[in-house]
Rosetta silent file (secondary structure, phi, psi, omega in degrees, C-alpha in Angstrom):
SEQUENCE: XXXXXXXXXXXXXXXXXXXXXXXXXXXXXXXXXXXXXXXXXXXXXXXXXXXXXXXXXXXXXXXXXXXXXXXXXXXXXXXXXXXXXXXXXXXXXXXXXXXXXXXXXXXXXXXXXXXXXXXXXXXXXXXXXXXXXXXXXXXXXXXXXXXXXXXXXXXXXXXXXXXXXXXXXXXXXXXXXXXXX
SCORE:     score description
SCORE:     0.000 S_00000001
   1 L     0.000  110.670  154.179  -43.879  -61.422   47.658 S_00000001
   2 L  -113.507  130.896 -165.298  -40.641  -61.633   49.635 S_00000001
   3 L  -141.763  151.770 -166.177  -37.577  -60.295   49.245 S_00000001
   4 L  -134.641    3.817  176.918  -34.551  -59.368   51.233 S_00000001
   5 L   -42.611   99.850 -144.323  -32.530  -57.777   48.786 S_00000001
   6 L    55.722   45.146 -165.001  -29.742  -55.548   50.246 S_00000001
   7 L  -102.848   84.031  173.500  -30.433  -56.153   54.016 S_00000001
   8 L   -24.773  -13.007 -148.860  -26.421  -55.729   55.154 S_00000001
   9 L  -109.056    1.064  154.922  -27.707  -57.383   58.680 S_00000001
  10 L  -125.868 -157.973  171.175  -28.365  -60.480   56.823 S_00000001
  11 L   -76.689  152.621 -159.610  -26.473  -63.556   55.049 S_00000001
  12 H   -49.042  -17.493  147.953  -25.555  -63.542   51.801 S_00000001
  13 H  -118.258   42.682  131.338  -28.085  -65.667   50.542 S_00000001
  14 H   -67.919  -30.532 -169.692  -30.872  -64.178   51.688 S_00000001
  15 H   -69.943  -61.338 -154.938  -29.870  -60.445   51.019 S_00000001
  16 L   -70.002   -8.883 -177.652  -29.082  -61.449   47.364 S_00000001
  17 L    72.518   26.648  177.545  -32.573  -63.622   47.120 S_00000001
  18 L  -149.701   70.505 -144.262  -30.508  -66.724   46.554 S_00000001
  19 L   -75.939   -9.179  164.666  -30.326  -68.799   49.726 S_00000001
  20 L  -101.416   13.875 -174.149  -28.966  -71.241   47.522 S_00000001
  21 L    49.678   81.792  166.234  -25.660  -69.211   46.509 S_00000001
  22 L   -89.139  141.598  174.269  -25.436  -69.914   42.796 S_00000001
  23 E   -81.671  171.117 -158.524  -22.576  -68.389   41.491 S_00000001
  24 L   -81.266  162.706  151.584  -23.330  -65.578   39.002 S_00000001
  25 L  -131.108 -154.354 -148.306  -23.321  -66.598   34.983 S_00000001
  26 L  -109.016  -18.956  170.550  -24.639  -65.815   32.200 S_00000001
  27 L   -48.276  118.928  171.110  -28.063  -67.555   32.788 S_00000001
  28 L   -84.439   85.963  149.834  -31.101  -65.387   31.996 S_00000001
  29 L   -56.923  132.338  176.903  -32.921  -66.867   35.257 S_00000001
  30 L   -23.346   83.663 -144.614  -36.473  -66.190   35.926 S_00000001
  31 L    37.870   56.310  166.424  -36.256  -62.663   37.851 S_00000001
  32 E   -74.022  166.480  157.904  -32.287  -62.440   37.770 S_00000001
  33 L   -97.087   86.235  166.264  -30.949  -58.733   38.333 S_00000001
  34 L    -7.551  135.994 -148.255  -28.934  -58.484   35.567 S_00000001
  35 H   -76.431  -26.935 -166.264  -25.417  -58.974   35.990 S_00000001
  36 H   -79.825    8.605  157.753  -24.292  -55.087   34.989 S_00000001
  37 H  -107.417  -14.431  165.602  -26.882  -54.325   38.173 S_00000001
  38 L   -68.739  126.052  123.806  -25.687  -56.725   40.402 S_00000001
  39 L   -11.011  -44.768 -161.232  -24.205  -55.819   43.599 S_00000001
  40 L   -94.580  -40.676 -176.232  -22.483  -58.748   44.875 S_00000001
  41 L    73.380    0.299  174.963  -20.454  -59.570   41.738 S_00000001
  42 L  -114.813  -38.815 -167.730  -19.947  -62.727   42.831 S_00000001
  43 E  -121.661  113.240 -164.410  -23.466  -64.359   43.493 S_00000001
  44 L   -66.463 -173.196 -169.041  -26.282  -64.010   41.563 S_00000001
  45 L  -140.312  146.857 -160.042  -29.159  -61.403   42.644 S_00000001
  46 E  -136.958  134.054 -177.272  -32.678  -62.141   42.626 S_00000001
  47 L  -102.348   -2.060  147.209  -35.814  -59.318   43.008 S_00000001
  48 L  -117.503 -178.617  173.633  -37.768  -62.210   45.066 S_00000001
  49 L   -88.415  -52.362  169.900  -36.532  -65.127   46.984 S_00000001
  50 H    -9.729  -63.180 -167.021  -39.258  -67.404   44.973 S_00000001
  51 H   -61.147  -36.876 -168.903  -36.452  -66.751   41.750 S_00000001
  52 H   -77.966  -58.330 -179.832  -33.897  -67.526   43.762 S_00000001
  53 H   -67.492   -4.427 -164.147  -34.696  -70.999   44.611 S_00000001
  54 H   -75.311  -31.096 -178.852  -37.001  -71.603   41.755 S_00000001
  55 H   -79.966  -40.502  174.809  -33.033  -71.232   39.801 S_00000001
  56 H   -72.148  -10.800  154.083  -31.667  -73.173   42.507 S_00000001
  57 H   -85.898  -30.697 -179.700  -33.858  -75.706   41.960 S_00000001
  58 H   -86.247  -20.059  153.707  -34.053  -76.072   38.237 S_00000001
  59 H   -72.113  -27.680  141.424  -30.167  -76.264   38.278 S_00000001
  60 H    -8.975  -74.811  152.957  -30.513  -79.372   40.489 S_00000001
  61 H   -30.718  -89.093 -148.115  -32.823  -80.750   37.835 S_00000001
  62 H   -64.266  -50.182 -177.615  -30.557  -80.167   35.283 S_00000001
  63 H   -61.719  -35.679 -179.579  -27.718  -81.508   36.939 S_00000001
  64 H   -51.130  -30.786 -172.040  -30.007  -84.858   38.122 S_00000001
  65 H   -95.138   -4.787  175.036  -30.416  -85.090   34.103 S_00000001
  66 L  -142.919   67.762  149.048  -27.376  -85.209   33.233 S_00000001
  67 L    96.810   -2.274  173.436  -26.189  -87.949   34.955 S_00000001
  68 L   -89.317   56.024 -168.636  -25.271  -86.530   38.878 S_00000001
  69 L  -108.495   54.523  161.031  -28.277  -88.003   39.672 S_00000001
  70 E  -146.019  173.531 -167.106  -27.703  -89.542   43.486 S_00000001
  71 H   -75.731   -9.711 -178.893  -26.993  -86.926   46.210 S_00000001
  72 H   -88.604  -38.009  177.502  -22.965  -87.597   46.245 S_00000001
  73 H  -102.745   -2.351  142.107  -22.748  -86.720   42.930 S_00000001
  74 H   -48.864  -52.407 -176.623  -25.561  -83.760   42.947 S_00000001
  75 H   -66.691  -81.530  176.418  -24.018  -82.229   45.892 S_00000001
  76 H    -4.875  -56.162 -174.888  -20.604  -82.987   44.941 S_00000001
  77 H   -59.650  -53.511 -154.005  -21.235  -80.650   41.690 S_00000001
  78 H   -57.206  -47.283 -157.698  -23.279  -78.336   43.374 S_00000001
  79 L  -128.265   78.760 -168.973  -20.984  -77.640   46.387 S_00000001
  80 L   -41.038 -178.429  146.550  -16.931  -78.718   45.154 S_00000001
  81 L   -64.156  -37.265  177.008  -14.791  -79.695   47.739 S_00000001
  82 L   -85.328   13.868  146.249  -12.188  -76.588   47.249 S_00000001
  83 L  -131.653   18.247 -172.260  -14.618  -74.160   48.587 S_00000001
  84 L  -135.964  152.497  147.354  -17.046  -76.613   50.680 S_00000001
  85 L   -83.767  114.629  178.496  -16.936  -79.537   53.104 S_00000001
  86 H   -73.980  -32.919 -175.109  -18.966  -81.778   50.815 S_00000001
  87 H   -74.280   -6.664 -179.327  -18.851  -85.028   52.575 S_00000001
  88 H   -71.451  -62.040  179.394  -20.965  -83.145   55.540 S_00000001
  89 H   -39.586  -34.976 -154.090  -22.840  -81.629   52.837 S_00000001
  90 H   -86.237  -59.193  176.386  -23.389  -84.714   50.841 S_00000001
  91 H   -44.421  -83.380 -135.940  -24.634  -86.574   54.527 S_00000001
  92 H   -57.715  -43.253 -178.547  -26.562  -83.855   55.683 S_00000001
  93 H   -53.725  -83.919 -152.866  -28.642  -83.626   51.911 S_00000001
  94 H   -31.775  -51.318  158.968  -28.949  -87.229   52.026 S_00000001
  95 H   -18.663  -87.973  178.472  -30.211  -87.563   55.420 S_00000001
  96 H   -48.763  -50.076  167.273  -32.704  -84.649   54.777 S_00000001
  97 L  -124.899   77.029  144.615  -34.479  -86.836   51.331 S_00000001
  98 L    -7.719   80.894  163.264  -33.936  -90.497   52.647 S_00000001
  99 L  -133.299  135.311  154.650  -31.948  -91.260   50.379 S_00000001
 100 L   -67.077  151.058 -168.640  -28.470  -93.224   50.650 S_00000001
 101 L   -54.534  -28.467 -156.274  -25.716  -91.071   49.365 S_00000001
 102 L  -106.563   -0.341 -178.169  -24.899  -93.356   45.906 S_00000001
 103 L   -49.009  132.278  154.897  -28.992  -93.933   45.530 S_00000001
 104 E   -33.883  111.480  159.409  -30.398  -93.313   41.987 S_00000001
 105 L   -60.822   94.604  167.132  -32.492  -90.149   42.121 S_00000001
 106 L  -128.987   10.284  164.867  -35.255  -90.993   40.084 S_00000001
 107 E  -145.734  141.882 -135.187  -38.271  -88.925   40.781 S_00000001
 108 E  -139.854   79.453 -167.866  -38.311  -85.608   41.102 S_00000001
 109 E  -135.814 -172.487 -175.114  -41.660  -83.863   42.475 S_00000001
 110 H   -35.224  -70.963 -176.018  -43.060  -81.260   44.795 S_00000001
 111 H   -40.184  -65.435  161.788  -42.310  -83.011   48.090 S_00000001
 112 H   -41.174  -80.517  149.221  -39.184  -83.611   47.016 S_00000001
 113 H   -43.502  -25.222 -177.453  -38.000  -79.592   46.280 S_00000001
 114 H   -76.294  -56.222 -159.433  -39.616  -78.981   48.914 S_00000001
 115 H   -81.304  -31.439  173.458  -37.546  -80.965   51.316 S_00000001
 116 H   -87.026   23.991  153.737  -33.997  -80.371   49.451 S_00000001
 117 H  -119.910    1.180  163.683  -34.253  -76.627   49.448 S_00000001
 118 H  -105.105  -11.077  160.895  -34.828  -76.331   52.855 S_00000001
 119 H   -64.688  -34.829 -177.237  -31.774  -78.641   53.466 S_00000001
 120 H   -73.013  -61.098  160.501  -29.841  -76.580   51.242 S_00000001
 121 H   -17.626  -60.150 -172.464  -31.327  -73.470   52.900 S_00000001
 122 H   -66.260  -57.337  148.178  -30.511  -74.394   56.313 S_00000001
 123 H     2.106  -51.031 -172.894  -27.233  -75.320   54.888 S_00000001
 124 L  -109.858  -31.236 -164.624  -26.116  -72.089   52.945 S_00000001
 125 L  -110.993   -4.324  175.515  -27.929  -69.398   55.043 S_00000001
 126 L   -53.584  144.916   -7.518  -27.907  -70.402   59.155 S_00000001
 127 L   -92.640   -0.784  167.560  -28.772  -68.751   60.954 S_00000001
 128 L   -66.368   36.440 -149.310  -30.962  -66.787   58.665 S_00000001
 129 L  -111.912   -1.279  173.536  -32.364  -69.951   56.577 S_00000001
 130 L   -93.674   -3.303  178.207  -36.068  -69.255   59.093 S_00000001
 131 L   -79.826   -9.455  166.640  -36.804  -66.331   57.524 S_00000001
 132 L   -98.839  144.052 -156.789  -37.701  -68.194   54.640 S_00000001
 133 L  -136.640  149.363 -171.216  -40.936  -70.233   54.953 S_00000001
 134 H   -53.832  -38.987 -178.453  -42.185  -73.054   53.331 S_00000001
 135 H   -48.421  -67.055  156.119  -44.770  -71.047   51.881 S_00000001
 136 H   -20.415  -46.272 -175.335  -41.874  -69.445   50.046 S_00000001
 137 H   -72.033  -55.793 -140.176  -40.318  -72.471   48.971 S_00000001
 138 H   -92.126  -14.015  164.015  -43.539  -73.725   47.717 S_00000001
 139 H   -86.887    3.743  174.472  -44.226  -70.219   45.552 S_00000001
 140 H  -109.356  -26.363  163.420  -41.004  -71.263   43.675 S_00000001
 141 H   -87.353  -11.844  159.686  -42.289  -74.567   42.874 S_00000001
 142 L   -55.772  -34.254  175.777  -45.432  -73.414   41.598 S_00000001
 143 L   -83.881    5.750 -150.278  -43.555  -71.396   38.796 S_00000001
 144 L   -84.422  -72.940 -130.685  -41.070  -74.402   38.016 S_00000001
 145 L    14.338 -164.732 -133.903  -44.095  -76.214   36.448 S_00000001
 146 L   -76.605  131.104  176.066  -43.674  -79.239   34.702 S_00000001
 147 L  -156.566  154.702 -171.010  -40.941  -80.210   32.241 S_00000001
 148 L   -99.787  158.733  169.404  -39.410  -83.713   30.755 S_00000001
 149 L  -133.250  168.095 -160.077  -36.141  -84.577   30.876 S_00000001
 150 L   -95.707   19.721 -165.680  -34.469  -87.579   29.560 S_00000001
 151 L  -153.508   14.977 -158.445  -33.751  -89.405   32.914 S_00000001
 152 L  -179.032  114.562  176.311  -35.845  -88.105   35.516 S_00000001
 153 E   -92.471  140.408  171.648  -39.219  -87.444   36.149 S_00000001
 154 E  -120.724  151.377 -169.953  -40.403  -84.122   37.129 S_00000001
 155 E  -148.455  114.165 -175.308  -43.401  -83.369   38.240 S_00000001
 156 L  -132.703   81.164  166.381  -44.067  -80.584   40.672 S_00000001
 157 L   -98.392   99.539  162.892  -47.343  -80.723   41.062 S_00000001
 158 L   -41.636  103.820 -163.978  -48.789  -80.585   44.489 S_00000001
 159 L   -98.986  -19.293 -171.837  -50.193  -83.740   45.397 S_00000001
 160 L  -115.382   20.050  169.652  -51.043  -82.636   49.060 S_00000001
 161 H   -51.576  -39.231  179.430  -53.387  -79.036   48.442 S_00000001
 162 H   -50.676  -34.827 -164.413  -56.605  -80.512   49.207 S_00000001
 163 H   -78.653  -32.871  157.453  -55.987  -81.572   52.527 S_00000001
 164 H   -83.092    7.298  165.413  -55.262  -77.657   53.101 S_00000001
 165 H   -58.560  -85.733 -152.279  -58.555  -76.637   51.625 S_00000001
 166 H   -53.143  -48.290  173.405  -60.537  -79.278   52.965 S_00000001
 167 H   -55.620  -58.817  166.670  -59.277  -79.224   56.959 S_00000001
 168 H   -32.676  -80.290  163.537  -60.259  -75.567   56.963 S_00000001
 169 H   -13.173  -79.569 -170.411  -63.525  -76.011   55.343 S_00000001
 170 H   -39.162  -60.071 -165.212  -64.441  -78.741   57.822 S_00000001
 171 H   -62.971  -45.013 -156.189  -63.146  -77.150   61.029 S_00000001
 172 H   -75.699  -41.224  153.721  -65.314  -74.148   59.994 S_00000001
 173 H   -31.404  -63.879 -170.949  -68.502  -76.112   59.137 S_00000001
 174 H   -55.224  -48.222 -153.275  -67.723  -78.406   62.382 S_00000001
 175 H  -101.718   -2.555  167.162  -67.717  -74.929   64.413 S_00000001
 176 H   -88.551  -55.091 -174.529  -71.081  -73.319   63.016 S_00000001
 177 H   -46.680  -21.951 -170.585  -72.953  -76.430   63.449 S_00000001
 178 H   -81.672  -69.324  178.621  -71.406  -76.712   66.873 S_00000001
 179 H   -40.747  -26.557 -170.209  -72.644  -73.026   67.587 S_00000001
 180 L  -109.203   41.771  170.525  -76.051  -73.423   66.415 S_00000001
 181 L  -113.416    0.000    0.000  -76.853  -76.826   67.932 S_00000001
């Protein structure tokens, strides 16, 4: 469990659990702080960081489905132009999931969330965007789980767990047999 929730010394979206700076609504997100308990009044508040990007990701989604679905016009929503530079933004996103800016987004899985919330991360929260660890990221896509939409498959299903099972396993097998030979 991590959380960073009212730590003055860092940036705002990390204190608030919401490294992707969502503004607040009305959305009952998966471990929001209710807005008449929020603090920031501006930003939503999160009691782990897991909630916050697991909301920063599933608004993504939902924007991918309905119809911003290449990174100029995901970003574009996500981060206007009156309070962002977007075309940096829009480059820097792309960059990070090799993608061209006007490409069709059309599948939508672990790897993927994985790599555009730590672009977004780095992005909204330098220089505090290392205190959040992949590990993190990857506890917010476990709660996502699976859902259809009408234009975009999601899937967040972890296609690469085995290999950190199994490489453990081995090495430790590999090193008794080595001792006892």
């Amino acid at each position: 469990m991590s959380s960073f929730l009212g730590r003055k010394d860092l940036t705002r979206g990390i204190r608030n659990n919401n490294p992707g700076n969502l503004v607040i609504t009305t959305i009952a997100w998966q471990g929001k702080i209710p807005n008449s308990q929020n603090t920031d009044k501006h930003f939503e508040q999160f009691t782990e960081i897991k909630f916050g990007i697991r909301a920063m990701l599933r608004d993504l989604t939902n924007d991918i489905d309905k119809g911003k679905n290449t990174v100029r016009k995901l970003i574009t929503e996500y981060a206007p132009p009156f309070e962002n530079d977007t075309q940096k933004y829009i480059q820097l996103i792309a960059k990070a999931v090799g993608l061209d800016p006007d490409q069709t987004i059309k599948i939508v899985d672990a790897k993927f969330y994985l790599v555009i919330a730590r672009a977004i991360i780095k992005h909204e929260c330098s220089p505090d965007h290392n205190l959040i660890n992949d590990s993190d990221i990857q506890d917010a896509i476990d709660i996502i789980g699976d859902y259809n939409l009408s234009s975009v498959t999601v899937t967040s299903k972890k296609n690469f767990k085995f290999n950190y099972l199994i490489i453990p396993v081995l090495l430790f097998f590999y090193t008794v047999y080595s001792v006892t030979v």
